[in-house]
C-alpha positions in Angstrom: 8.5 -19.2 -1.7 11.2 -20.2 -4.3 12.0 -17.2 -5.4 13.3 -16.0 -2.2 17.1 -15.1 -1.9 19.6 -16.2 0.5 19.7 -12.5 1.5 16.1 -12.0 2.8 16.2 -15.7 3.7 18.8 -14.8 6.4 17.4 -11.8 7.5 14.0 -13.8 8.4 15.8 -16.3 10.4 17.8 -14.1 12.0 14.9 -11.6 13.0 12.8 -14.9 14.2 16.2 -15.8 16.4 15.9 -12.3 17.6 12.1 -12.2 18.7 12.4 -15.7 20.4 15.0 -14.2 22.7 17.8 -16.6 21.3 21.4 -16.4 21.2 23.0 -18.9 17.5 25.0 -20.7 20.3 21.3 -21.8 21.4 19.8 -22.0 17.9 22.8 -24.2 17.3 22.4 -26.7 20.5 18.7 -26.8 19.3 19.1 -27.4 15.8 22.3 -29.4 15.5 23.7 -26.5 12.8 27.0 -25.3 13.3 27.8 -22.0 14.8 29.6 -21.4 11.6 26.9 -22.6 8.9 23.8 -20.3 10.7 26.5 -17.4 10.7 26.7 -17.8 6.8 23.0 -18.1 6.5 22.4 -15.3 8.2 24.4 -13.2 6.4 22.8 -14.7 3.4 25.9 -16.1 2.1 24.6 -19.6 2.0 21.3 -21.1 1.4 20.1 -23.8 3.8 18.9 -27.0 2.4 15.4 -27.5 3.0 16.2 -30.5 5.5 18.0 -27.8 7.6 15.5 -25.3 6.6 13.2 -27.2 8.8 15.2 -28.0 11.9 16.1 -24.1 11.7 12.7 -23.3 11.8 11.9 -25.5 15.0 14.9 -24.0 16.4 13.7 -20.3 16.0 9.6 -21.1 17.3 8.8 -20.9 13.5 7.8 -22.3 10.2 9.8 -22.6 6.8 6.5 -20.9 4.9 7.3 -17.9 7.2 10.7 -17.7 7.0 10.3 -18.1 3.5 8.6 -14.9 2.9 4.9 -16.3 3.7 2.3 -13.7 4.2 1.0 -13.2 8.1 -1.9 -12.4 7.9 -3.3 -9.8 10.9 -6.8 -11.4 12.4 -8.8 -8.6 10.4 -12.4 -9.3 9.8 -11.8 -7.9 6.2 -10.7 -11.6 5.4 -14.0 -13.1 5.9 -15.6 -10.4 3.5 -13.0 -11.4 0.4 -15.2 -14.2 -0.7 -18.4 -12.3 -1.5 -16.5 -9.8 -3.0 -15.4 -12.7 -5.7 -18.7 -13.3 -6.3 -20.3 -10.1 -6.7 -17.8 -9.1 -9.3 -17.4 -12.1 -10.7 -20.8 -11.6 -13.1 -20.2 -7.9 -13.4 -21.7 -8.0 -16.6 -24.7 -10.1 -16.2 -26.1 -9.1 -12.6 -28.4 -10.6 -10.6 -32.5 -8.1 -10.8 -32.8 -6.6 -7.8 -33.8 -3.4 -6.5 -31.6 -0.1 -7.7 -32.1 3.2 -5.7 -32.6 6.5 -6.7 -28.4 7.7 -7.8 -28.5 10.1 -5.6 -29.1 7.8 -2.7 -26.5 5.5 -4.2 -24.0 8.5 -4.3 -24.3 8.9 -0.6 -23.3 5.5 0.1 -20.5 5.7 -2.4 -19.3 9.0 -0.9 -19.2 7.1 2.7 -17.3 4.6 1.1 -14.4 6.6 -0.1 -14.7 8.1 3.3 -14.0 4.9 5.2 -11.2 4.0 2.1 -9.5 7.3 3.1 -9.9 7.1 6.6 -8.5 4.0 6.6 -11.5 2.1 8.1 -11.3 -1.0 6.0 -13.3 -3.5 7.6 -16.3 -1.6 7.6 -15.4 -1.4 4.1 -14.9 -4.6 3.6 -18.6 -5.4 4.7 -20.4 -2.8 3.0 -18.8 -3.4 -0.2 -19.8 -6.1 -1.8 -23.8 -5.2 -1.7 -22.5 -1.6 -3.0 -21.1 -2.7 -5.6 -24.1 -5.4 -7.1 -26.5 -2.6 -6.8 -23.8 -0.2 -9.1 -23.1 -3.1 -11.6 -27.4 -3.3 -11.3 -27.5 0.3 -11.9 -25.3 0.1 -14.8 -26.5 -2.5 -16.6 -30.7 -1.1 -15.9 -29.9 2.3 -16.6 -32.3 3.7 -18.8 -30.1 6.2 -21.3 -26.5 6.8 -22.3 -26.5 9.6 -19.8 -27.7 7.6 -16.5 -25.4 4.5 -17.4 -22.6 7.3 -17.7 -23.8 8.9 -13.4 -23.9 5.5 -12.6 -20.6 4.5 -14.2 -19.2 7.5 -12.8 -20.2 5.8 -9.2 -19.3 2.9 -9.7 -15.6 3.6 -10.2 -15.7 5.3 -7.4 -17.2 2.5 -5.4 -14.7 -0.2 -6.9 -11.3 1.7 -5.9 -12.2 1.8 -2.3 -13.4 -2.1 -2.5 -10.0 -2.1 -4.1 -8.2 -0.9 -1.3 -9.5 -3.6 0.7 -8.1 -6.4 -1.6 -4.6 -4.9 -2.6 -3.9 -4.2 1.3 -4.6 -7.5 2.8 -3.1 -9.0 0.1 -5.1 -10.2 -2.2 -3.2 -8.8 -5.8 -5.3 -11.3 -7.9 -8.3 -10.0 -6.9 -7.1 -6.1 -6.7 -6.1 -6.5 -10.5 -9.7 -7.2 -11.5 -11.0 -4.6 -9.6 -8.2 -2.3 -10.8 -9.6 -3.6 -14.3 -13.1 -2.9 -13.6 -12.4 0.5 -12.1 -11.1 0.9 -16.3 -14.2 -0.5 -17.6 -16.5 2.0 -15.6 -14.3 4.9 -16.2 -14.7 4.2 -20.1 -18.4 4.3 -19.9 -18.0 7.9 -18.4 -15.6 9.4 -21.1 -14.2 11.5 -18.8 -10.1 12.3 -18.8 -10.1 13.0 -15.2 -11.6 9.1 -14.3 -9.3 8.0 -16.6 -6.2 9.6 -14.8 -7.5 8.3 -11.5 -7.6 4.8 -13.0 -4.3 4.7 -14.7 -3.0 6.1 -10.9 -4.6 3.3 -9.1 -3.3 1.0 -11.8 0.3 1.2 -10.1 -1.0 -1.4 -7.5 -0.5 -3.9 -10.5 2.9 -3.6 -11.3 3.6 -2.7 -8.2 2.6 -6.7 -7.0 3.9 -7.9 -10.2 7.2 -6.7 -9.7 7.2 -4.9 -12.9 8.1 -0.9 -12.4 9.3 0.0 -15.4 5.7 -1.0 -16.9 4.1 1.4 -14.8 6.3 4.1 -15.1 5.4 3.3 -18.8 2.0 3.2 -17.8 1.7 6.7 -16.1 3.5 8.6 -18.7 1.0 7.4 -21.1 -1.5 8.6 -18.9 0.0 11.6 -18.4 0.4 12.1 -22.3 -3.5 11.6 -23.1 -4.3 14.0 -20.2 -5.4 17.5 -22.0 -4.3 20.9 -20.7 -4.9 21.7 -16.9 -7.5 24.2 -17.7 -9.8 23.0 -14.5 -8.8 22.4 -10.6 -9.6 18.7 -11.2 -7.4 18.1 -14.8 -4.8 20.3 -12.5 -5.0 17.7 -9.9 -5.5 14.3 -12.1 -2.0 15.0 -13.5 -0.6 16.2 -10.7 -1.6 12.6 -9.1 0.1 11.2 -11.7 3.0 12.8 -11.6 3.6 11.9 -7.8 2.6 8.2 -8.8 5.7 8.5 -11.3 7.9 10.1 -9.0 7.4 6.9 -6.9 7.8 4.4 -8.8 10.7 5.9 -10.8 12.1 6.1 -7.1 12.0 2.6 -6.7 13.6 2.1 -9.8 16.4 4.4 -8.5 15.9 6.5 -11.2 16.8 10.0 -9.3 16.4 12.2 -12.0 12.8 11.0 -13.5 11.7 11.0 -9.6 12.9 14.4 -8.7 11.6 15.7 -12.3 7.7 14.2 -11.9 7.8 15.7 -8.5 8.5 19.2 -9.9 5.8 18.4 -12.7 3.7 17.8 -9.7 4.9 20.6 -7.6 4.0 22.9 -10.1 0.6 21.5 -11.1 -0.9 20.7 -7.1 -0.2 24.3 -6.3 -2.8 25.2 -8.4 -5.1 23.4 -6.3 -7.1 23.1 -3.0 -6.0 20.4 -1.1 -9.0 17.9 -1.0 -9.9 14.8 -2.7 -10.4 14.6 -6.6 -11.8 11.1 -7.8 -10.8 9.9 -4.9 -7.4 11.0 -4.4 -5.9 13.2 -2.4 -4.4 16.0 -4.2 -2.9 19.4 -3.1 0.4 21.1 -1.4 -0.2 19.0 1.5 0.1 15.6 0.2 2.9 16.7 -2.3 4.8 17.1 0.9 3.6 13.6 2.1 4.9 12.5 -1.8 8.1 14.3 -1.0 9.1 12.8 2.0 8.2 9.2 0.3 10.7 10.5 -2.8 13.4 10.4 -0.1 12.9 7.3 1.5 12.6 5.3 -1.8 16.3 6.6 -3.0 17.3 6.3 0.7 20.8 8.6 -0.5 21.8 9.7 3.4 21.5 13.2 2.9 18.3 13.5 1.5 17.3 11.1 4.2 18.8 13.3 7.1 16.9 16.3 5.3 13.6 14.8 5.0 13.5 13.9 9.0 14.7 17.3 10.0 12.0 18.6 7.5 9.5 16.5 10.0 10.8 18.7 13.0 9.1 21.7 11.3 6.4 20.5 9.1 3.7 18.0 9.8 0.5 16.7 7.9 -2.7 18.7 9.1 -5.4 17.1 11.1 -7.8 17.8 8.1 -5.5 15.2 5.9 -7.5 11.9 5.5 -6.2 9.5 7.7 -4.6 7.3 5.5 -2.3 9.8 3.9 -1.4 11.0 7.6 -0.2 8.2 8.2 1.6 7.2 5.1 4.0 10.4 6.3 4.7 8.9 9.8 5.6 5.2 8.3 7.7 7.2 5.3 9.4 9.0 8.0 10.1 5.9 10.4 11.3 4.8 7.1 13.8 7.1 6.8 14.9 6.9 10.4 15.5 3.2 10.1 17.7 3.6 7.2 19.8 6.2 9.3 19.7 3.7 12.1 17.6 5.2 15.0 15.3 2.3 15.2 13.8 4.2 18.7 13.0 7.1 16.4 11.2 5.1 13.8 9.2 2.9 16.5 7.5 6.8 17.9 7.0 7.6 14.1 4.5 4.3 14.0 3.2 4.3 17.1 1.9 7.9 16.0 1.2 6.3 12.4 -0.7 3.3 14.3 -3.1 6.2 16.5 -3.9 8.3 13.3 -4.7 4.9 11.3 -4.0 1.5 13.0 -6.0 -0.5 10.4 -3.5 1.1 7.5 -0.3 0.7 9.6 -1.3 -2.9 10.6 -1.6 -4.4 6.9 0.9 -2.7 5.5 3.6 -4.7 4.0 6.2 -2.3 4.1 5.6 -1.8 7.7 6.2 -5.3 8.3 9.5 -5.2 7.1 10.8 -2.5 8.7 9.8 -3.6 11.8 11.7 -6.9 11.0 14.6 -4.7 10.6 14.2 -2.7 13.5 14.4 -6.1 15.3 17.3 -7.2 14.1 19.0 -3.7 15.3 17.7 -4.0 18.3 18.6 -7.4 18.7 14.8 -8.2 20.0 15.9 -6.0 23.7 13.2 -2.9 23.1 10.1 -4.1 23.9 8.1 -1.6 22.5 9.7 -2.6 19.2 9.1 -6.0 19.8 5.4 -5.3 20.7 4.4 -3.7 17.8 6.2 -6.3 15.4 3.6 -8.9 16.8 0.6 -6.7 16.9 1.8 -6.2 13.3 2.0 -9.7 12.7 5.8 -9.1 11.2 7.1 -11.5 14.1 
């Protein structure tokens, strides 16, 4: 990838030298690079040429698309299932006839589909999706009065963000941003402020791939601003969603200050509310403390860090959390304990991550990375490190 720096560059060859087991005095005999020249692109103060690129690669038992940032992708059946999700939403609007069921029978499916989102069971997803979703966009477009298209609507939004999940995880952004899109549409046809807020929430996943935080930051206040008062459980817990979206994504932007405000915004509003899921999003004093361990890894200041994991000695998320959420904590905490440097720490925070959801923990990007990192500070000598960084694919 071109846009890759000489800084990540170096950290993917050296983490590649690391899981091959190689010292740079062999790397060197192999490649014909000086000793000197792969210690300087390592340390990403020098960019190799892509002739050298190359021969590096060979060295290191890889390829230049991988060391340049490629994705891996994990053997997941959920790839096979993309295409026919193209299609089906590809004619959203004009969809094939075909039989529509009762909504009530629809909304059972649906229900089971936000299940398996939550509980991180993504290739069944995956397969059931597409065939939910043309009987939806067939229920939509054959409903008979304003008020059935709106039940139907109401489903289908439901029924696109967990397809969603399927397509932003594995990877697939351009297709996540139409169905991020869609889930918009559908939530129009409902005119309902809570559906909105869920949208505009799962909306992140855009700017998030595009790089562009400060337009969802922008994005979420907005939403926030066209919420009206908190005068049910489920406005309470649409703004509180948003406001631990913000406090996120103004984390990333090392914005302190905005962070640690939307997380007392949300503080306030989610103890109002029973922890469950609202519109699909888990909402409630539970997951605020899953939101405020995530706070601290994303500003990564060493206090708050050393805080958050002695927090995780006396707090940890119930059993009746969906899955996904779960473990979200445990790869937010091993997170943390990377960045303090206790790489043995973080690898018993995923391996408990991987047994609450191993489909979530194995195509998560961020995961990936860190396990990259805990490579490179362990030099490639802990094997359980080095088995999960290539059941994870990050190796």
């Amino acid at each position: 990838m071109p846009g890759t720096t000489a800084a990540v560059l170096g950290q993917q060859i050296e983490t590649a030298r690391y899981a091959a087991g190689l010292t740079r005095r062999q790397v060197c005999d192999a490649s014909g690079v000086s000793i000197s020249m792969l210690r300087k692109v390592e340390r990403g103060e020098r960019r190799p040429s892509d002739q050298v690129l190359e021969t590096l690669a060979r060295a290191v038992r890889s390829t230049p698309e991988d060391l340049l940032g490629g994705t891996r992708r994990t053997d997941s059946r959920v790839h096979r299932d993309i295409p026919a999700l193209r299609r089906v939403i590809a004619a959203y609007d004009l969809p094939e006839d075909g039989p529509v069921r009762p909504l009530q029978q629809i909304a059972a499916d649906v229900e089971a589909a936000v299940e398996d989102r939550v509980e991180a069971r993504y290739a069944r997803l995956g397969d059931r999706a597409p065939g939910l979703l043309a009987e939806l966009f067939r229920a939509v477009d054959q409903a008979p009065d304003g008020r059935e298209r709106a039940s139907a609507a109401r489903l289908l939004a439901l029924a696109v963000r967990s397809a969603d999940a399927v397509a932003y995880k594995y990877g697939y952004h351009d297709l996540s941003g139409r169905l991020v899109e869609l889930m918009r549409w559908a939530s129009k046809l409902v005119n309902d402020p809570a559906l909105d807020a869920a949208a505009a929430y799962v909306r992140t996943e855009v700017f998030f791939a595009a790089q562009q935080l400060g337009s969802g930051l922008r994005a979420l206040r907005a939403a926030v601003d066209q919420m009206p008062a908190p005068s049910s459980e489920r406005l309470a817990a649409a703004a509180a969603a948003l406001h631990m979206r913000a406090a996120v994504v103004a984390d990333r932007m090392q914005g302190a200050d905005d962070a640690r405000l939307h997380l007392r915004e949300a503080e306030a509003l989610a103890s109002q509310v029973r922890e469950r899921l609202y519109d699909g999003t888990a909402v409630g004093p539970d997951s605020l403390e899953v939101h405020r361990l995530a706070v601290a890894v994303e500003l990564g200041e060493p206090e708050d860090l050393r805080e958050a994991v002695s927090a995780a000695t006396r707090w940890a998320p119930p059993r009746d959390l969906p899955a996904e959420r779960r473990s979200h904590y445990y790869i937010d905490l091993s997170r943390a304990q990377v960045q303090l440097g206790r790489p043995q720490h973080a690898a018993e925070s995923l391996l408990v991550a991987r047994q609450i959801a191993p489909q979530h923990v194995r195509a998560h990007e961020q995961v990936r990375a860190e396990l990259a990192t805990m490579v490179r500070l362990t030099r490639g000598r802990d094997t359980r490190v080095m088995a999960l960084a290539r059941w994870a694919k990050a190796v």
